[in-house]
N, C-alpha and C positions, 0 to 999 in steps of 0.2 A: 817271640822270635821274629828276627825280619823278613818279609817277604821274600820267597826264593826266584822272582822271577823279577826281572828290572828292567826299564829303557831308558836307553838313550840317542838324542840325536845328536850324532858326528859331524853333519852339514846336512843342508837343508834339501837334500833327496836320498842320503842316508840316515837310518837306523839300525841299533843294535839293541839285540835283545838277549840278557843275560840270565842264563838260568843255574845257581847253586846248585848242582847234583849233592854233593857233601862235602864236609869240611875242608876237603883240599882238591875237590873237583868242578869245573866250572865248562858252561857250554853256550859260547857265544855264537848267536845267529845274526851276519850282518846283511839286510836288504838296501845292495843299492839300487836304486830306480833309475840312475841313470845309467848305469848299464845291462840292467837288467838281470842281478846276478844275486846270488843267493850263496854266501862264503857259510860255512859252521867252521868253526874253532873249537875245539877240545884242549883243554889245560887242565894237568894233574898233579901236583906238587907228592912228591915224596918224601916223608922224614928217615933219613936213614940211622943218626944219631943226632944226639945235640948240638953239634957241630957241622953236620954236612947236611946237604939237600939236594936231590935228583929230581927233574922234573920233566914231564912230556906233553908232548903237544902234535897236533892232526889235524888236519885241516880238508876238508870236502867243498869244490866250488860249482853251483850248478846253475845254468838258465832257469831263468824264468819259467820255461814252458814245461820244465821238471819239476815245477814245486805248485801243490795244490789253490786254487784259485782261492779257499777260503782261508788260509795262511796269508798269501798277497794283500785281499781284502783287508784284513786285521791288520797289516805290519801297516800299509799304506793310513789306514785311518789314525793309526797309533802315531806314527811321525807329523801328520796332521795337526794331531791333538797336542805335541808336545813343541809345536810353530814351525815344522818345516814347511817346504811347499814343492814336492815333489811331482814331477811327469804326470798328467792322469795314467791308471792304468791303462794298457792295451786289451782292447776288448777281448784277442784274440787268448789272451795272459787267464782270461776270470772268466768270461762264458763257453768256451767247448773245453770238453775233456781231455785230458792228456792223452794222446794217441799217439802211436808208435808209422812209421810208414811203412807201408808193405813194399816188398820187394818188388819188381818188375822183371820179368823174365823174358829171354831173348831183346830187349831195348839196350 
């Protein structure tokens, strides 16, 4: 069986990484570095008969500062590894935790 997990580079500070869920299901993560954004894609083909096909699709787009630093790390070396030459990351992207802001009161 082939690999359920796959990349590829789109241009040279984008990658996609393709993951098989099953036979008619697929969950593409795109990391672009240059804008910093992290798309997922969902596509799920349905056979309804021999003849027809229904299909669906979702999409989630989130900053950088939303997606875990050792995700970044991996996607960034992976596009690397397959000749892109992507932004270095942002320190601020891969050394402190994702933190939310607190609110400020009366300001």
């Amino acid at each position: 069986m082939r690999s359920r997990i796959s990349y590829n580079m789109l241009d040279e500070s984008t990658l996609e990484q393709q993951i098989k869920l099953d036979e008619s299901s697929t969950l593409s993560r795109i990391f672009d570095f240059d804008a910093e954004q992290l798309i997922t894609v969902t596509f799920t083909r349905f056979s309804r008969s021999s003849n027809a096909v229904a299909a669906g699709a979702g999409a989630l787009t989130q900053s950088f500062n939303e997606v875990g630093a050792g995700r970044l790390k991996k996607a960034h070396a992976k596009l690397v590894e397959l000749g892109g030459n992507p932004p270095p990351l942002d320190e601020a992207h891969v050394d402190k935790p994702r933190r939310k802001k607190a609110l400020k009161l009366g300001d």
